[in-house]
C-alpha positions in Angstrom: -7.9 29.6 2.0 -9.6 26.1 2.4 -11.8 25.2 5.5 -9.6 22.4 7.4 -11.7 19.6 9.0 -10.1 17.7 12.1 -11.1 14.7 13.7 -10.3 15.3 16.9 -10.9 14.1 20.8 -8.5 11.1 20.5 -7.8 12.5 22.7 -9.2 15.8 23.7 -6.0 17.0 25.1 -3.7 16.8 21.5 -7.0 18.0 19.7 -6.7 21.5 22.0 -2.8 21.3 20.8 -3.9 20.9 16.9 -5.7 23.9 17.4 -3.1 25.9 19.0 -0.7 24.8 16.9 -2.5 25.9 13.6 -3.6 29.5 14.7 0.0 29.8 16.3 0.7 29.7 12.6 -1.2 32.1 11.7 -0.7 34.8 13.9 3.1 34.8 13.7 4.5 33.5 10.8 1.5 33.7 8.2 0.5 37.1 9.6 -0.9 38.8 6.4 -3.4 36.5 6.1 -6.7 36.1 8.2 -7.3 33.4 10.2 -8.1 29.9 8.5 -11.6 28.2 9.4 -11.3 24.9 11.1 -14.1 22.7 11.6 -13.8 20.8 14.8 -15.5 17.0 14.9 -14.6 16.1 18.3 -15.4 12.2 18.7 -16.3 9.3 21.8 -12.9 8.5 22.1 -14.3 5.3 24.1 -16.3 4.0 20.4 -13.1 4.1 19.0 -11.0 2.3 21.7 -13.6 -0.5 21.4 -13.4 -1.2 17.6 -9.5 -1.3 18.2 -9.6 -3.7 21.1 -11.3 -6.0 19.1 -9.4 -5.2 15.8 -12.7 -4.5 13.8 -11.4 -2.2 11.3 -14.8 -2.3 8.6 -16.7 -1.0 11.3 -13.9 1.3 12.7 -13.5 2.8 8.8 -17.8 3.4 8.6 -17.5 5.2 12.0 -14.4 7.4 10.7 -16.2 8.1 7.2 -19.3 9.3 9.0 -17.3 11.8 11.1 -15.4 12.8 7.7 -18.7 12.9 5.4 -20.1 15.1 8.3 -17.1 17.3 8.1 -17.5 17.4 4.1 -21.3 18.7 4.6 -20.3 21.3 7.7 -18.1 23.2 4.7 -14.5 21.1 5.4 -12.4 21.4 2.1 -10.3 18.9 3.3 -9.8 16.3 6.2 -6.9 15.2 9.1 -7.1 12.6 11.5 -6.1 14.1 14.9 -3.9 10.9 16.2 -1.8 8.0 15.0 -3.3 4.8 15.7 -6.4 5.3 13.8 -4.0 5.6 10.7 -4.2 2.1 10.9 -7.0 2.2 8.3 -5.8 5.4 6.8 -5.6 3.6 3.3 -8.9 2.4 3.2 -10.9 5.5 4.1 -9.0 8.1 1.9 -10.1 6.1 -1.6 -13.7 6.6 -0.3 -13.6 10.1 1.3 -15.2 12.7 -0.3 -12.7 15.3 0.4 -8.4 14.8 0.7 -7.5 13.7 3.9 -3.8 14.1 5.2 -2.0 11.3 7.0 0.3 12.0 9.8 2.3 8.8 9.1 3.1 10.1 5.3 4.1 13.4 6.7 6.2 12.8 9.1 8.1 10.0 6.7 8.5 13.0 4.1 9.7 15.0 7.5 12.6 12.0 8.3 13.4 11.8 4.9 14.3 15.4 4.5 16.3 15.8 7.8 18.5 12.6 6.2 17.1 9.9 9.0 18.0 6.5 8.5 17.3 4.6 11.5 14.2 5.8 13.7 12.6 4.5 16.9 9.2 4.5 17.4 6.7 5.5 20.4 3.1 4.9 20.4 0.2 3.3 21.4 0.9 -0.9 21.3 -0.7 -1.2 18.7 0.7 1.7 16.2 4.2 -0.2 17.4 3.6 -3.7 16.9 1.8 -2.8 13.5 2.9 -2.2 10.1 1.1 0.4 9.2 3.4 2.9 10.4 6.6 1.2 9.3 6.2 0.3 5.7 6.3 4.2 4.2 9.5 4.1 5.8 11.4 1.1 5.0 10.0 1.9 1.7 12.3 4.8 1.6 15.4 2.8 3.1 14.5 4.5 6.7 15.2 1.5 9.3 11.8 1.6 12.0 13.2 0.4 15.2 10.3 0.0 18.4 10.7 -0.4 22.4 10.9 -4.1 23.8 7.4 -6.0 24.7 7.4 -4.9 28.2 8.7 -1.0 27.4 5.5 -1.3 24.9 3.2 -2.4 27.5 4.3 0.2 29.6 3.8 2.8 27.1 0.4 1.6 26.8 -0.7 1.4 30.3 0.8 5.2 30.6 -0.4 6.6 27.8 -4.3 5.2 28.6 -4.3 6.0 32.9 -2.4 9.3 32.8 -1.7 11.2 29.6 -4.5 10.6 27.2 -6.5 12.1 30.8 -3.9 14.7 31.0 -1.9 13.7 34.0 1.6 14.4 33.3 4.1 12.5 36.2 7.8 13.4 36.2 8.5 10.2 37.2 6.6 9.1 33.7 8.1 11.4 31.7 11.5 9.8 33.3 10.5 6.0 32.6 9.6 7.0 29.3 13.2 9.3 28.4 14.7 6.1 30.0 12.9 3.6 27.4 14.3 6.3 24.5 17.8 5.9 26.1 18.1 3.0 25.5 17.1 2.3 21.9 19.7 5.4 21.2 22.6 3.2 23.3 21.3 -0.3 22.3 19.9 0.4 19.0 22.0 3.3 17.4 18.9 5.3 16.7 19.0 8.4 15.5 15.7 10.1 16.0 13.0 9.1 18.1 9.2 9.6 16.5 6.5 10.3 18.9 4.1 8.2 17.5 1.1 9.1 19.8 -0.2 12.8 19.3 -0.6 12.6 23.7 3.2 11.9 23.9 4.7 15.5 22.8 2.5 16.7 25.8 5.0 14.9 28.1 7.9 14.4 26.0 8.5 18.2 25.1 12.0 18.3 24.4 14.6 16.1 22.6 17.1 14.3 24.5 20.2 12.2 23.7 21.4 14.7 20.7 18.8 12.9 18.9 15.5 14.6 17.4 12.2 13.8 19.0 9.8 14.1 16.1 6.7 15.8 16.9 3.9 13.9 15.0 1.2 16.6 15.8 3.3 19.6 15.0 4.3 18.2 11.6 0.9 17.2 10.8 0.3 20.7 11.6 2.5 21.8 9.4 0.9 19.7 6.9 -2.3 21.1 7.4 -1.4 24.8 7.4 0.6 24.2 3.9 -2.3 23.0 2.6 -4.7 25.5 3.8 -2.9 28.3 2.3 -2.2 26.4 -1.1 -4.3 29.3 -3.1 -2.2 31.7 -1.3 1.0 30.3 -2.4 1.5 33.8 -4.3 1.0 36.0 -1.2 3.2 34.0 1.5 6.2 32.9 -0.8 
């Protein structure tokens, strides 16, 4: 199997679910093999809120390809970026990694397009909604992106940064934020909702609506594991 490499600590609390999530894998439904090696680079989450605020992605991709190139020489095979918004750059950094690195926005568009999706909502932080990063992979596959209102998005925002990236889960959030989903499904027609924040399947751990919530962590996951065990193919198929 290949050593996986994750980026992880933004924030801490989805990094502890990556890890879960992975050896969950392996203890139920890949079994007959041993457990994968995962190298853990767990990062100031505050140095990377500070290049976002002010938009400076050169210095935000050097920062990210020394955590990766430190990955490369602990033994990683290969690379994953434990949250969304940092995807931002995703483009950028993979043409100068020195190992693959798997993107959680180009999974979980290859996720939509297999369950048949063609009109999704979007949660996240503000700035994965207002940018384009996230939508273009999808309209390029004739998947509409659809994202709350300006004031549902600052909400989101303010949530997601003074309770749930510290692990405080509200039920009166969790309510205001299944309300904002609501809507989009009456108002919009949408029919799936992604959870574009790696924080927000903490809180938002059911679907609702008789729509799918997608889990962007768990299919990233999923990602991961299938390419762990790529030189296994033979003994799991």
């Amino acid at each position: 199997m290949k050593t996986i490499g994750i980026i992880g600590g933004i924030g801490p609390e989805s990094t502890v679910d990556y890890y879960k999530e992975i050896i969950a894998a392996f203890h139920t439904k890949y079994s007959d093999l041993a457990y994968p090696e995962i190298i853990v680079y767990s990062v100031n989450m505050n140095e990377l809120l500070k290049f976002i605020e002010t938009k400076n992605w050169p210095e935000l991709s050097e920062w990210l390809l020394e955590k990766i190139f430190s990955l490369h020489r602990a033994g990683a095979d290969f690379a994953a970026i434990a949250s969304n918004t940092p995807h931002i750059i995703f483009d950028e950094i993979k043409t100068k990694s020195p190992i693959p690195l798997l993107s959680i926005v180009e999974a979980t568009c290859n996720k939509a397009q297999e369950m048949g999706l063609k009109n999704v909502g979007l949660m996240g932080t503000k700035l994965t909604m207002e940018a384009e990063f996230y939508k273009k992979p999808f309209i390029s596959k004739g998947i509409s992106v659809v994202v709350p209102s300006e004031a549902e998005q600052q909400l989101i925002q303010h949530k997601l940064f003074s309770e749930i990236e510290l692990g405080i889960f509200k039920d009166s959030t969790r309510e205001e934020l299944l309300s904002i989903a609501k809507r989009m499904v009456d108002a919009e027609g949408i029919d799936a909702l992604i959870l574009g924040c790696t924080e927000l399947p903490l809180i938002l751990t059911e679907s609702k609506y008789r729509i799918p919530f997608l889990n962007t962590s768990a299919i990233h996951c999923e990602s991961i594991i299938t390419h762990c065990i790529e030189a296994n193919k033979g003994i799991v198929e």
